[in-house]
TIKE-604229 format. One record per residue (C-alpha): residue number from 0; residue in one letter; x, y, z. Coordinates in pm, whole numbers. Example, Ala and Ser with C-alpha at 12.3 -4.5 7.8 and 13.67 -1.06 7.14 Angstrom:
2
[0; "a"; [1230; -450; 780]]
[1; "s"; [1367; -106; 714]]
//
This chain:
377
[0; "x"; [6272; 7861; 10607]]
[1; "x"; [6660; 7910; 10505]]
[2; "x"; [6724; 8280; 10473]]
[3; "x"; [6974; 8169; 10228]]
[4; "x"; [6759; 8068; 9975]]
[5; "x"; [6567; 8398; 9987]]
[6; "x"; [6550; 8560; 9617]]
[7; "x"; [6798; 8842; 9665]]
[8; "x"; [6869; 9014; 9306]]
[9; "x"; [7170; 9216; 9334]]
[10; "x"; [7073; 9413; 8972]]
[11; "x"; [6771; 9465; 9165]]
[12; "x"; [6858; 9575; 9447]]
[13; "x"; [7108; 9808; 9316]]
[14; "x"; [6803; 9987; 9129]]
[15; "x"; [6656; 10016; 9484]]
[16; "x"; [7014; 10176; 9613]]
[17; "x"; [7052; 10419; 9288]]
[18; "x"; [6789; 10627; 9481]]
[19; "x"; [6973; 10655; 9769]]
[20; "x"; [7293; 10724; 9634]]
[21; "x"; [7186; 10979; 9438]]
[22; "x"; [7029; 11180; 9757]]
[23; "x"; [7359; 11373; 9824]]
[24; "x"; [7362; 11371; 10199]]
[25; "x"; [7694; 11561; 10369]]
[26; "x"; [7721; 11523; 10724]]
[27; "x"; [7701; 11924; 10750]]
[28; "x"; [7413; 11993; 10570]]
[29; "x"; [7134; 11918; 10808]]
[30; "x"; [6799; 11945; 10566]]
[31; "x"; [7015; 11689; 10282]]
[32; "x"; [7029; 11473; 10535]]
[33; "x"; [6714; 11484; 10653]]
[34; "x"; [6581; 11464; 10274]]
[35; "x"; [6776; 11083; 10308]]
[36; "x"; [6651; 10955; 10623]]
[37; "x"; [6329; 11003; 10445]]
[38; "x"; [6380; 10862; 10170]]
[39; "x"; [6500; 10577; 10386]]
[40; "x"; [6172; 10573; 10669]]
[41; "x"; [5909; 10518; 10306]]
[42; "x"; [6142; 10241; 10203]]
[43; "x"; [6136; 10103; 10577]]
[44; "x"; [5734; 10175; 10626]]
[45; "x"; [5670; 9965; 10289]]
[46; "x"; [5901; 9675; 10385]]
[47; "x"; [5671; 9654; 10752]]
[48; "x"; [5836; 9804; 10951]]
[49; "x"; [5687; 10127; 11225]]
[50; "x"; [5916; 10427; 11190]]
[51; "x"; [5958; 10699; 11404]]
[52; "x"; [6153; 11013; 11314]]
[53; "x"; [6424; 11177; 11621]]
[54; "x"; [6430; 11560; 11566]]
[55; "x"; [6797; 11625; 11485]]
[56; "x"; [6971; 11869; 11732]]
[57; "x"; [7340; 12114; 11745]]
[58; "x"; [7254; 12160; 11341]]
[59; "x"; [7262; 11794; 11208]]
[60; "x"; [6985; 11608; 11031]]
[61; "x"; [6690; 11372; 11158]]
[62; "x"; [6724; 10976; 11277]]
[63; "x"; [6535; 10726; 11218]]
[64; "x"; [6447; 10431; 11440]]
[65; "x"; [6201; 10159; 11281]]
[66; "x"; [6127; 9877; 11459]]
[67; "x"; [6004; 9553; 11245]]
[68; "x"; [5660; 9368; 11394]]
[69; "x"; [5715; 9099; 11633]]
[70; "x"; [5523; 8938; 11893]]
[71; "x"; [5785; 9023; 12210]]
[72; "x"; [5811; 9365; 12080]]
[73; "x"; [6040; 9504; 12329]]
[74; "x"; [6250; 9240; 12439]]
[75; "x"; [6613; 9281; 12390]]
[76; "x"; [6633; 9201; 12070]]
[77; "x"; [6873; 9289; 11764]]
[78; "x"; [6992; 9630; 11693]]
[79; "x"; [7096; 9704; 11286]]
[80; "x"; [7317; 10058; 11369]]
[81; "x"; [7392; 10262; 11016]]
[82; "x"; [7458; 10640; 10914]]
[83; "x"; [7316; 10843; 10629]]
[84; "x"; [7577; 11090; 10619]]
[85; "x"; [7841; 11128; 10386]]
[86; "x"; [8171; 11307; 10328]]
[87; "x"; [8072; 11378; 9996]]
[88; "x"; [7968; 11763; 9905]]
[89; "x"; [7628; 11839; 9760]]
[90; "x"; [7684; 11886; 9404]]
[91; "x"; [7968; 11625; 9419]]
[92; "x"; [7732; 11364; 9145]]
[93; "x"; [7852; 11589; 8836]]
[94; "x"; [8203; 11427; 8910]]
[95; "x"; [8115; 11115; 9100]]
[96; "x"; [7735; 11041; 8904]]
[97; "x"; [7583; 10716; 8982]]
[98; "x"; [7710; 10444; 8719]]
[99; "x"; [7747; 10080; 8637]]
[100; "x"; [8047; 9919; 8507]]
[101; "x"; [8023; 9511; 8483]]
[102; "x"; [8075; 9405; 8844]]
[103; "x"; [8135; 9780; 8977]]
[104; "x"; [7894; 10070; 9078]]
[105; "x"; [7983; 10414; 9165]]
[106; "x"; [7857; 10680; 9356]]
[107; "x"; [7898; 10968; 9643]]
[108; "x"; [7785; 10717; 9957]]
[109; "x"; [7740; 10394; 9804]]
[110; "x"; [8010; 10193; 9968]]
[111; "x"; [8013; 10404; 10321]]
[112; "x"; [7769; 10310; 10401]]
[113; "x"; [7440; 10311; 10194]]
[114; "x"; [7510; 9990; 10016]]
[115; "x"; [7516; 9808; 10338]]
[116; "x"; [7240; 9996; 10463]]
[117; "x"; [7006; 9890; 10197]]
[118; "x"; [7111; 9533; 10200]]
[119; "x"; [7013; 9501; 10568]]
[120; "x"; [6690; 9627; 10501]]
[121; "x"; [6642; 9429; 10176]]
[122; "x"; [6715; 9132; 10417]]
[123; "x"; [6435; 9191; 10646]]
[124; "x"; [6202; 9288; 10369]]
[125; "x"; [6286; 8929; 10191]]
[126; "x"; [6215; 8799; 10516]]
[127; "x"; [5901; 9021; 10560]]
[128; "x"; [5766; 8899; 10201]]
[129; "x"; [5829; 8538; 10313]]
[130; "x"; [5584; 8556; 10546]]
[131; "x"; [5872; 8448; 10831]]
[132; "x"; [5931; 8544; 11202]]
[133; "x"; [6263; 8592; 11334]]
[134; "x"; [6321; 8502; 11650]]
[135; "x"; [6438; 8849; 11809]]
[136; "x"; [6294; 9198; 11737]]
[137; "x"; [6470; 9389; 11522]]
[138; "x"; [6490; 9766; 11530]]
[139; "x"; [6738; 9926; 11285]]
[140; "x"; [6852; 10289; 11427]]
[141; "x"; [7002; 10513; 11107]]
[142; "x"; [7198; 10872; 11221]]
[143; "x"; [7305; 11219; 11105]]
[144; "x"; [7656; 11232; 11219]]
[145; "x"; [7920; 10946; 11227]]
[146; "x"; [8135; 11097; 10996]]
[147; "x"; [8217; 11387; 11227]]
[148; "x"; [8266; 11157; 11518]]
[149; "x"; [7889; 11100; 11639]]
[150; "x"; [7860; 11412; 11825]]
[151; "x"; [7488; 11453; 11862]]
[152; "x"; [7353; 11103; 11850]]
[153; "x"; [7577; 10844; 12064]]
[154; "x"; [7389; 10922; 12366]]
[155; "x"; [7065; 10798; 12114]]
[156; "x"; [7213; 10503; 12011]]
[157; "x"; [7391; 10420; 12306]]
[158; "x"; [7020; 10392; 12480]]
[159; "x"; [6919; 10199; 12208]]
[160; "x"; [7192; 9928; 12227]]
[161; "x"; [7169; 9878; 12575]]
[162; "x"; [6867; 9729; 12569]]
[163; "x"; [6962; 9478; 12281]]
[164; "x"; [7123; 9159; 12264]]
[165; "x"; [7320; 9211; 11989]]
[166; "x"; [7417; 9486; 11709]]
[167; "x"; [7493; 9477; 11375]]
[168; "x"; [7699; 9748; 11135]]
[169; "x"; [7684; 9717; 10846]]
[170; "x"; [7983; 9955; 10737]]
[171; "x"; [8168; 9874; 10465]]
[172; "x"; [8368; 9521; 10485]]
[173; "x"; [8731; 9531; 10514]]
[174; "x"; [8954; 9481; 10186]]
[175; "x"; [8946; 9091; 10235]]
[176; "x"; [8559; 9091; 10282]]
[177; "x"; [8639; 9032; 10645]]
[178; "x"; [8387; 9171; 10981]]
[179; "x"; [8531; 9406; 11238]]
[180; "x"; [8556; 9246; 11608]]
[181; "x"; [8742; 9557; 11776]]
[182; "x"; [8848; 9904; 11679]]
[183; "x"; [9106; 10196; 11796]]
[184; "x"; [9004; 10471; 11991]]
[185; "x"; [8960; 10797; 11740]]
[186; "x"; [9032; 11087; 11918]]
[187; "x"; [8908; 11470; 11772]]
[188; "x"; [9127; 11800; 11882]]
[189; "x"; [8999; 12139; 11810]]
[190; "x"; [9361; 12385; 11739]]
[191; "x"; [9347; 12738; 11804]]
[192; "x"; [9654; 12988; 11774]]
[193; "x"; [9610; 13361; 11869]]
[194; "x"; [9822; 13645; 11754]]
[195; "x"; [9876; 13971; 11709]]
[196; "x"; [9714; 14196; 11384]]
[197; "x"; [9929; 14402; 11181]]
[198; "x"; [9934; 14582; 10850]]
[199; "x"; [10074; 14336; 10606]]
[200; "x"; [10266; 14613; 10428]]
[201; "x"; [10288; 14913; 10607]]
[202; "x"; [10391; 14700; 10922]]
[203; "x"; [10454; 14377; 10893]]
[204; "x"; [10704; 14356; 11188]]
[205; "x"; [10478; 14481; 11438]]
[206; "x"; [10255; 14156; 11356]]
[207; "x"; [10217; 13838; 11519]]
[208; "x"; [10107; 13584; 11233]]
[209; "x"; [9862; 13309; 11381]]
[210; "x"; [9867; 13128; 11052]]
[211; "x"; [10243; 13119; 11044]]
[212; "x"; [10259; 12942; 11413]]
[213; "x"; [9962; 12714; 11324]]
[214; "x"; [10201; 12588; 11049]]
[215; "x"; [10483; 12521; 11246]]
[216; "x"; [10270; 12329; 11507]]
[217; "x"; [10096; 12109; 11229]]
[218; "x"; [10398; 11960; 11110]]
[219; "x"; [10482; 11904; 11452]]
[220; "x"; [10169; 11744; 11552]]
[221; "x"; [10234; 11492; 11245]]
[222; "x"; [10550; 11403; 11323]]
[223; "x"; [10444; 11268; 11619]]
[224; "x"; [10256; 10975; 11456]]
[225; "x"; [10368; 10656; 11540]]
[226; "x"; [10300; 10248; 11475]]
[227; "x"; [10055; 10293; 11776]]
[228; "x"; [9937; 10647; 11780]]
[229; "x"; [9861; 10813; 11503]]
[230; "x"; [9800; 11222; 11398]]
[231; "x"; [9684; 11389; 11106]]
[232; "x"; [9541; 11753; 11046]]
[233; "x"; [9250; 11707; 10833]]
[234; "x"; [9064; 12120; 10862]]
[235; "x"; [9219; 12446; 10921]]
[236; "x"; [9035; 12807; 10867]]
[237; "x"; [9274; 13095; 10911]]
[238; "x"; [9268; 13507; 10737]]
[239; "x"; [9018; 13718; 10524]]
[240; "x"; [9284; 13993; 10429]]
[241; "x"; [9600; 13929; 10251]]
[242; "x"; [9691; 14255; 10369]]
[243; "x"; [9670; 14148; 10721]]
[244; "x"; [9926; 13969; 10946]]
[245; "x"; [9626; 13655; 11088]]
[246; "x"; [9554; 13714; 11440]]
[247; "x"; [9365; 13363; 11501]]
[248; "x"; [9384; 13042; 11296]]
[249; "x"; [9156; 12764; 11374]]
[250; "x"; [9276; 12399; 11271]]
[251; "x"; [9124; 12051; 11354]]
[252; "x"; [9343; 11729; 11412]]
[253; "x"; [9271; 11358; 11452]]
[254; "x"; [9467; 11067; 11631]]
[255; "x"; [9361; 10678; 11600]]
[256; "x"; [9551; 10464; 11908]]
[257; "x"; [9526; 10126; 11928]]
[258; "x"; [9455; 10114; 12334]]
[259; "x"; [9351; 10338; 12576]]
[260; "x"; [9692; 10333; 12706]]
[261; "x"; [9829; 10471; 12331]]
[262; "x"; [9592; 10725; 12354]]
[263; "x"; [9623; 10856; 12676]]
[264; "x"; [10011; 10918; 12585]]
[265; "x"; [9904; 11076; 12266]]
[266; "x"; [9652; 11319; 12447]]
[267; "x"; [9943; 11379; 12685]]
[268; "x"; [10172; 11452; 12384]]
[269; "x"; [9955; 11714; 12194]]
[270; "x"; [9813; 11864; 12457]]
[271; "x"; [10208; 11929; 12582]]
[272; "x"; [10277; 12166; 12284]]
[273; "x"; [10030; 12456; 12394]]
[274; "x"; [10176; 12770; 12489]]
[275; "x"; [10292; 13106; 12416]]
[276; "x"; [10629; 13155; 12232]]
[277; "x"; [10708; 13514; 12010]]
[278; "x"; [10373; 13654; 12118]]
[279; "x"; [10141; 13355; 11987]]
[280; "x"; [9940; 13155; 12206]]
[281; "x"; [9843; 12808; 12075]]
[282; "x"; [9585; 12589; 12282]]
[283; "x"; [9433; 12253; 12200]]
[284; "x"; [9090; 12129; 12318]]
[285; "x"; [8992; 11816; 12299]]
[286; "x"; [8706; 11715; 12062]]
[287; "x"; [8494; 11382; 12077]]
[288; "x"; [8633; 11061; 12119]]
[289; "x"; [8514; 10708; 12002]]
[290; "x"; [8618; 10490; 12314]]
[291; "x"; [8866; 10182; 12206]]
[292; "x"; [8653; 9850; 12164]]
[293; "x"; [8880; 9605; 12268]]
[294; "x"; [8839; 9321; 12057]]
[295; "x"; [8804; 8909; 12137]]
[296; "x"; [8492; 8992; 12387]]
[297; "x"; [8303; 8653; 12437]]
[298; "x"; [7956; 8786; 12307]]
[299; "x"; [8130; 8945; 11999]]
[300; "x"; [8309; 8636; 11941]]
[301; "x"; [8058; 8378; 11964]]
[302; "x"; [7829; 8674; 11697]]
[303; "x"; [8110; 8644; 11466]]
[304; "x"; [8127; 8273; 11477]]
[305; "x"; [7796; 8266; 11387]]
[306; "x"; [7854; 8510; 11104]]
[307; "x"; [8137; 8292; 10988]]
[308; "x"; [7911; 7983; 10978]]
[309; "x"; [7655; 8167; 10754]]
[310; "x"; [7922; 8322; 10541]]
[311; "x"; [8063; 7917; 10479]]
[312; "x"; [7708; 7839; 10382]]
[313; "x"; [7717; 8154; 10113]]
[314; "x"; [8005; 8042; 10013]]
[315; "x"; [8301; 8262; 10178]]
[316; "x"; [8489; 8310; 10459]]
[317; "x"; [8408; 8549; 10658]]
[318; "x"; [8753; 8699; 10831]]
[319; "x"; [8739; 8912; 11138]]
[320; "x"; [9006; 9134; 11287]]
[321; "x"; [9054; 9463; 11481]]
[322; "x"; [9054; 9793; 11300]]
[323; "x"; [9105; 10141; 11299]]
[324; "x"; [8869; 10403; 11134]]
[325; "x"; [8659; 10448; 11393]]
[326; "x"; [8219; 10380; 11379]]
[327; "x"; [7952; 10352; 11564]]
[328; "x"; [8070; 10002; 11659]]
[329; "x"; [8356; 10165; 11881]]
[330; "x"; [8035; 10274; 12154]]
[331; "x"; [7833; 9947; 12152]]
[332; "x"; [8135; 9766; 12154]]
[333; "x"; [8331; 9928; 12441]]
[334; "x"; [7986; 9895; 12647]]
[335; "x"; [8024; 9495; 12632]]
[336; "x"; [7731; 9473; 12390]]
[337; "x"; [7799; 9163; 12138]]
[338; "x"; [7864; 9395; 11761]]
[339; "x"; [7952; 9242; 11471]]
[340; "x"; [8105; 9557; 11247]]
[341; "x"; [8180; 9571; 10874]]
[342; "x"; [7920; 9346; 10780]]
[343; "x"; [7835; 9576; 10477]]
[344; "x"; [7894; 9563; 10097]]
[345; "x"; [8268; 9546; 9950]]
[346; "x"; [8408; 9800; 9759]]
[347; "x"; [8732; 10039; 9729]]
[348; "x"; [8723; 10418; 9715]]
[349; "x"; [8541; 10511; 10005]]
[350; "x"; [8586; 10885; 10088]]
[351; "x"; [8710; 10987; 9764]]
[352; "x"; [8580; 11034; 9398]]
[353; "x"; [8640; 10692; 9270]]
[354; "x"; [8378; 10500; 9576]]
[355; "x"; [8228; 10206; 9444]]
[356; "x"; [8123; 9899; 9505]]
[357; "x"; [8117; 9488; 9399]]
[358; "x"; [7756; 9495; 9292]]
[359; "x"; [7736; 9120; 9360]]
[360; "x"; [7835; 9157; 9691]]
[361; "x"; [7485; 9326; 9741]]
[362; "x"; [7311; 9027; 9739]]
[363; "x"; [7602; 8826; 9914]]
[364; "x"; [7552; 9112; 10200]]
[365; "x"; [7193; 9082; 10251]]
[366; "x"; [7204; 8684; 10249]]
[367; "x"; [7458; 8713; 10536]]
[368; "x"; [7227; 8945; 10765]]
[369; "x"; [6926; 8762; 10661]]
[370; "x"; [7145; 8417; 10808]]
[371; "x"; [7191; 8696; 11100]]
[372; "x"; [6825; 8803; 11210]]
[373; "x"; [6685; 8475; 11185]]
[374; "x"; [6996; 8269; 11369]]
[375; "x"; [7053; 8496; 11663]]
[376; "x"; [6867; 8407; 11955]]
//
């Protein structure tokens, strides 16, 4: 049987996705989340596959792991790795509804990553329906929490990995279509600054404003980006008075490095401003890290060259690089586990109000995972 020839519909199976998209699922709120995984378990259950439901834990939603019938059940087989969360709001379908335009669908999700989500498991459902083995196990592992950094699942899909032979991501593919082979560390820092209360206008002088420092320090932090090391400030929660000079203001910054050595020195670097100056202490904690995955690794190389041969036969080339914007990919990767990232549906938009995605590239997705679980041995 050629997986290629399997009859994948992409108007089809974006009437499968709509249902998916359109279960708003924010990293933050715990039950939405949970509401998609399952959504995601029936759709997995029907297709053959035995699903079993991880209690979430620290306030984020359920997993899922569903394992697909096959005779060395428990062999290292082939791991499919995917989130449910979103940055995405609930409520944010009145301005980003679910919609087709000729080639292009919208929606809160669709391209990161629910689009390549559902076109791994509509490839093991066409190869379900076919009546086909493939030659590994598969076992597809979907969590609560990637984008906040992965905090309460890597250890869960970590111990899943190890045990495989390969993984597969389907995140979204790059702008070229091309597969992920590497990616910079991603590195989380928690920003606190501590002053000292005062009447706002009865005695402003005798104050000590937190929020003003906190400012001062952010642009600070940002200027130290560099080609190799980057920082941004993406959360900060200061005040509940205007009448009050802030006594705390709580901020969270990110840095992306392209080696551990790039990201030691930028650790070094923020972690050199804390202090007290004028009566306002600022300290920085360090938040959860996604370890660099350093790309060209034999196993991952020798996965992607099998992607690229599959992709040829579809009819595109499949490019490969390292990248920043840090997955799931980052932990099996910097373990040494072969991972082929990025493998997911193309589109633009992602994390913003205008997310969409190619529709055909649906069924040009699922073709290329299909070539995937049944060549990988």
């Amino acid at each position: 049987m050629n997986p290629l020839n399997l009859p994948f519909d992409s108007d089809a199976m974006l009437e499968g996705l709509r249902p998916w998209v359109e279960c708003e699922s924010p990293t933050w709120d715990g039950a939405a989340v949970s509401r998609m995984m399952a959504l995601a378990a029936r759709d997995l259950a029907q297709a053959g596959a035995t699903v079993e439901t991880v209690p979430g834990s620290k306030g984020f939603g359920t997993s899922i792991r569903a394992r697909f019938p096959h005779p060395d059940q428990g062999a290292p087989g082939i791991l499919v790795s995917g989130h449910f969360d979103t940055v995405h709001p609930v409520g944010t379908l009145e301005k980003l509804p679910f919609r087709r335009e000729g080639n292009r669908a919208w929606g809160p999700g669709i391209m990161d990553m629910k689009g390549g989500n559902f076109a791994a498991l509509e490839a093991m459902r066409q190869i379900m329906r076919a009546g086909s083995q493939t030659p590994l196990p598969v076992t597809f592992l979907f969590t609560p929490d990637e984008e906040v950094g992965t905090p309460a699942t890597r250890g869960l899909i970590e111990d899943e990995a190890r045990h495989q032979r390969a993984v597969l991501v389907p995140e979204p593919a790059r702008e070229d279509g091309g597969a992920v082979i590497g990616r910079y560390a991603i590195a989380r820092y928690d920003l606190l600054t501590e002053g000292v209360p005062s009447h706002a206008g009865w005695a402003l002088k005798d104050g000590r404003s937190a929020i003003a420092t906190m400012a001062r320090k952010l642009l600070e932090i940002e200027a130290m980006t560099t080609e190799d090391c980057t920082f941004s400030v993406g959360v900060i929660h200061a005040g509940q008075w205007v009448n009050c000079v802030s006594s705390e203001c709580r901020a969270e910054a990110l840095s992306m490095a392209k080696t551990q050595a790039d990201l030691d020195r930028g650790v070094a670097a923020i972690q050199a401003l804390q202090g007290e100056q004028n009566g306002v202490t600022f300290t920085v904690s360090r938040g959860v890290t996604r370890p660099v995955w350093e790309p060209g690794q034999p196993g991952t190389m020798a996965l992607y060259d099998l992607g690229r041969q599959i992709a040829a036969e579809i009819g595109f080339d499949l490019t490969a690089a390292s990248a920043g914007g840090g997955s799931d990919g980052n932990f099996t990767g910097a373990m040494g586990i072969p991972t082929l990232d990025s493998i997911g549906v193309r589109g633009k938009g992602l994390h913003t109000l205008d997310e969409h995605i190619e529709i055909d590239s649906l069924a040009e997705r699922a073709k290329l995972m299909a070539g995937l679980f049944m060549r990988i041995t």
